[in-house]
N, C-alpha and C positions, 0 to 999 in steps of 0.2 A: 314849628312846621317846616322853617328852612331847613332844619338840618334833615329832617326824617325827607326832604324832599334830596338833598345832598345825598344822601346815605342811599337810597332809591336808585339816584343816578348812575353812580359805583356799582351796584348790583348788575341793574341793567349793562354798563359796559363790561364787566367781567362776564356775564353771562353771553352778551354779544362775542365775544373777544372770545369763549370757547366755542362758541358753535362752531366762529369763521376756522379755527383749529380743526373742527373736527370734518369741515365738510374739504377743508384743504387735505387733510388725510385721506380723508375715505374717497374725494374724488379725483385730486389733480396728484399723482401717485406718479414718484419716477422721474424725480425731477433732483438729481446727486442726492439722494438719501438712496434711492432704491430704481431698479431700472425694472421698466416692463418687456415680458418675454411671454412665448407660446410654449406649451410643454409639446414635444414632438416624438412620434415615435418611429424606430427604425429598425427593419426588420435586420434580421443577423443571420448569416450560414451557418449553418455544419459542414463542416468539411472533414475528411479524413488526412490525418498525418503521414501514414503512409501507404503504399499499394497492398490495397486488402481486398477477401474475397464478401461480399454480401451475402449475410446467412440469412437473414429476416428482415421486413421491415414493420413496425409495429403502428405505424402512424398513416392515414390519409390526408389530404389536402381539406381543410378547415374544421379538422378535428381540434378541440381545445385539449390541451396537457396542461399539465404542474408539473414543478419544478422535481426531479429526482423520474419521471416517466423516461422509461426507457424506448426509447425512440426507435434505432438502428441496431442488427448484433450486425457484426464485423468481426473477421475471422483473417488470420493470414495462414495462407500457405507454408511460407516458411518458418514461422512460429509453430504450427502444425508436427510438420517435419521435427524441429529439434526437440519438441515433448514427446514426440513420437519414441524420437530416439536416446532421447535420458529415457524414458519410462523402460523402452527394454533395456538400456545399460542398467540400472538399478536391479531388475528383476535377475540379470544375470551374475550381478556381485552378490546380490542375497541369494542365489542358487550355490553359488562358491562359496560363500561364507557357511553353509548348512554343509557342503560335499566336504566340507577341510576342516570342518567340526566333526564330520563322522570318520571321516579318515583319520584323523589323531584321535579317537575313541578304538577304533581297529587296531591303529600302531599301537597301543597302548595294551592294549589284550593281546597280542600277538606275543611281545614285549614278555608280558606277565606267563603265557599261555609258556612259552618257552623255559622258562624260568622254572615254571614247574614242573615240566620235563629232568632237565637237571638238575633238579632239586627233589624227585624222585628217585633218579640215577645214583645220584650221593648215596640217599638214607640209604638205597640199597645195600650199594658198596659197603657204608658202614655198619649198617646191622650185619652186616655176612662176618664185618673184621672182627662186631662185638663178640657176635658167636661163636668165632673160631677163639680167642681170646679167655670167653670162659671155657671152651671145652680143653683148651689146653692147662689152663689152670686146675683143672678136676682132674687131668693125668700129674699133674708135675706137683701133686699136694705133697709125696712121699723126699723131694728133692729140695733141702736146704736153700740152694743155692735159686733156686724158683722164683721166689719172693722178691728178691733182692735182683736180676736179671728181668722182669717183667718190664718195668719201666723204660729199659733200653729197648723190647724185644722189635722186631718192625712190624708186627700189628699192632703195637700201641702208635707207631709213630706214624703209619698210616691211618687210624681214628684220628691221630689229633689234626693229620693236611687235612681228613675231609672234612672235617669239622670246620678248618677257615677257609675253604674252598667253599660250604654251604655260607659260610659268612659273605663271602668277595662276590659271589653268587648277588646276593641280594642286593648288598651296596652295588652294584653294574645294573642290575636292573631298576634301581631306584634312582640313578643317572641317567639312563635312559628315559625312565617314563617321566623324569623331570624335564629333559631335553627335548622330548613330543609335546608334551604342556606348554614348552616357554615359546616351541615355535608354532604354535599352536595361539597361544594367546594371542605374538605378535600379527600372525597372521590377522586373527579376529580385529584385532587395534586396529590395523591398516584398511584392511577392507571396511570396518563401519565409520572409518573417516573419510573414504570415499564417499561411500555410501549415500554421507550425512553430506556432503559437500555437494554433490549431483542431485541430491532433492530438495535442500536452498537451490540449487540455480533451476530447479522443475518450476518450484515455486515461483521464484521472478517472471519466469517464462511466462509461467501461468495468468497473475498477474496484471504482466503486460500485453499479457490477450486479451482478458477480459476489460484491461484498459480501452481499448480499441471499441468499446463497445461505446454508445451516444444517448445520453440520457438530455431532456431538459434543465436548463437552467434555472427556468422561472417559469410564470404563470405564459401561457398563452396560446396562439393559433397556430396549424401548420397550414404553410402559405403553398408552399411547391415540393412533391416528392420527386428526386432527381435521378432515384436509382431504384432498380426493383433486385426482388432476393435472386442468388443465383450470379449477379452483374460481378465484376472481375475489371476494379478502377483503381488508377492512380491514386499516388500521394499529391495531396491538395486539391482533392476532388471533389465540389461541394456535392453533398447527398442532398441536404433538405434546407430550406428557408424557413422559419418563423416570425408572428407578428407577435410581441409582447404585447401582454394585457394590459401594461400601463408601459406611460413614456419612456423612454430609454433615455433621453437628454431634452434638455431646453435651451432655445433659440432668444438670443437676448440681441433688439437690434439697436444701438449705438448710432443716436444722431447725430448730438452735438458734442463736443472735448469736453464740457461743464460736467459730466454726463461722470460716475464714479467709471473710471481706468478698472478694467479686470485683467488681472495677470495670469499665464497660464500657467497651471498647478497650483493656483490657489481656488482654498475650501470657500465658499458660499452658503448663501442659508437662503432659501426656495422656499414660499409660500403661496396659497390660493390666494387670488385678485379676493375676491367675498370671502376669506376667514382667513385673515393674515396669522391667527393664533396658531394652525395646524402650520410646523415648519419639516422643512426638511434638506438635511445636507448636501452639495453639490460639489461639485470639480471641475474647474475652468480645463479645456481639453484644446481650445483653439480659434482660430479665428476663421471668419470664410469670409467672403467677396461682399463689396456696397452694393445693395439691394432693397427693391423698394420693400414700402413697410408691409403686412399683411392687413387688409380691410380693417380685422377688428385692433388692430393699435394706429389706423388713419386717424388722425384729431378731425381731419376735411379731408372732405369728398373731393373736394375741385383742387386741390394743389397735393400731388403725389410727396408724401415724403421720405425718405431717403436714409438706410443707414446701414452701419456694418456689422455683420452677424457677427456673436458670440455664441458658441457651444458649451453647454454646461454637463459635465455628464448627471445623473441620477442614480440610485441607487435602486435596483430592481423591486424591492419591497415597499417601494410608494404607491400612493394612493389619488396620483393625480390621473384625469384621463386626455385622450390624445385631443390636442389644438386647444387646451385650458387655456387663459390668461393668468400666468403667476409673477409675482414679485420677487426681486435677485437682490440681496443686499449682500 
């Protein structure tokens, strides 16, 4: 019976000895393992980067958006102007590139058109010389000497120049219309590397106009509209405020040195006060001013206590809401 009484004893202290664990965990929380903080949320500008004109505005004051909602269009003037003015430069190099494509099709016929002019001229010539050629041949059948004379006579020796005169004839115009072709091509080369070079930069243009345009980040309210369509505002001019739907950072306040040191630009892990299991990522951003505690991290009521803010940032797709109590380890 002693020992089952021994044996008993052990039980009951280990059982004791985890409770006192668990209710030290689940209530005295934040003592150099883990530090307590408020999850805070803070509303953020839009602003424009540079002096642009307001075309629309898509949002009212406490309208709720999600993230990719297109807020603001914004237009600029002089972005305007220079697609204005690529769009007619390009129209006018594709007008040239079509007018010096039909004009060396023209040169080219001309060329050719010509060509057959004296290449008519010839045959004439020569059919008249073949003519005369055989008619003298059918007088001169009766004369020995006829035969053997033919060959020197000068209507054979004028057949045989017009013969490479129609030849030189062709090779000249096949130089030519080589020479319309080649300047012809290089034209085409140049112009559509222009062409191609001014609508990349339309493009960019393009682009970076519609860059200018303001969409939502994240989930949440529109707090203040600063501009209405038509307004004509600086660069760095905020348009609109928003309140995110969840916290944008956490406020960690820093009593005592015992207390874990947070370094800025170091990662953290952020959990709900009641479900430490759901965690989530954090980024020490900075420090702000000693400041009393808020009500709900006061231990007492009657003696104010006292410490120094820690800023954590958050990452917009959490799931904590605004003045939570969370845990920073």
């Amino acid at each position: 019976m002693s020992a089952n009484k021994i044996n008993w004893f052990y039980v009951f202290v280990a059982v004791l000895l985890c409770t006192m664990l668990f209710i030290s965990a689940r209530y005295f929380k934040g003592n150099g393992v883990a530090s307590i903080g408020l999850a805070a949320t803070q509303e953020y500008k839009i602003n424009s980067e540079k002096s642009t004109l307001v075309k629309a505005v898509h949002a009212v004051p406490g309208q709720q958006v999600k993230a990719g909602d297109l807020l603001i269009e914004l237009t600029s003037q002089e972005l305007d102007a220079q697609i204005a003015k690529l769009n007619n430069q390009i129209t006018t190099l594709k007008l040239e590139r079509i007018e010096k494509s039909k004009l060396a099709v023209a040169q080219i016929s001309y060329i050719q058109a010509q060509n057959s002019i004296v290449q008519e001229e010839l045959d004439a010539e020569l059919q008249q010389a073949q003519s005369q050629v055989k008619m003298n041949d059918r007088l001169a059948k009766e004369f020995v000497a006829a035969s053997s004379e033919q060959s020197e006579s000068p209507l054979i020796i004028k057949i045989k120049s017009l013969q490479e005169q129609k030849k030189k004839q062709n090779e000249a115009t096949e130089i030519k219309v080589k020479d319309v072709k080649q300047v012809s091509s290089t034209d085409q080369y140049v112009l559509g590397n222009q062409i191609e070079l001014q609508e990349n930069e339309l493009r960019l243009l393009k682009e970076t106009n519609a860059k200018l345009n303001k969409y939502a980040t994240g989930p949440g309210v529109i707090q203040k509209v600063l501009v209405k369509a038509g307004e004509q505002v600086n660069a760095f001019t905020p348009l609109m405020t928003i309140n995110p739907q969840h916290p944008t950072m956490v406020i960690v306040y820093q009593v005592s040195t015992s207390q874990v040191k947070f370094e800025i630009g170091r990662e953290v892990t952020v959990s709900h006060y009641d479900r430490p299991g759901q965690l989530i990522k954090g980024k020490v951003i900075g420090y702000g001013s000693v400041s009393p505690l808020p009500d709900i991290l006061q231990k007492s009521t009657a003696v104010k206590a006292f410490g120094q803010e820690v800023f954590i940032e958050l990452p917009i797709d959490n799931q904590l809401s605004n003045g939570e109590k969370v845990l920073v380890r």
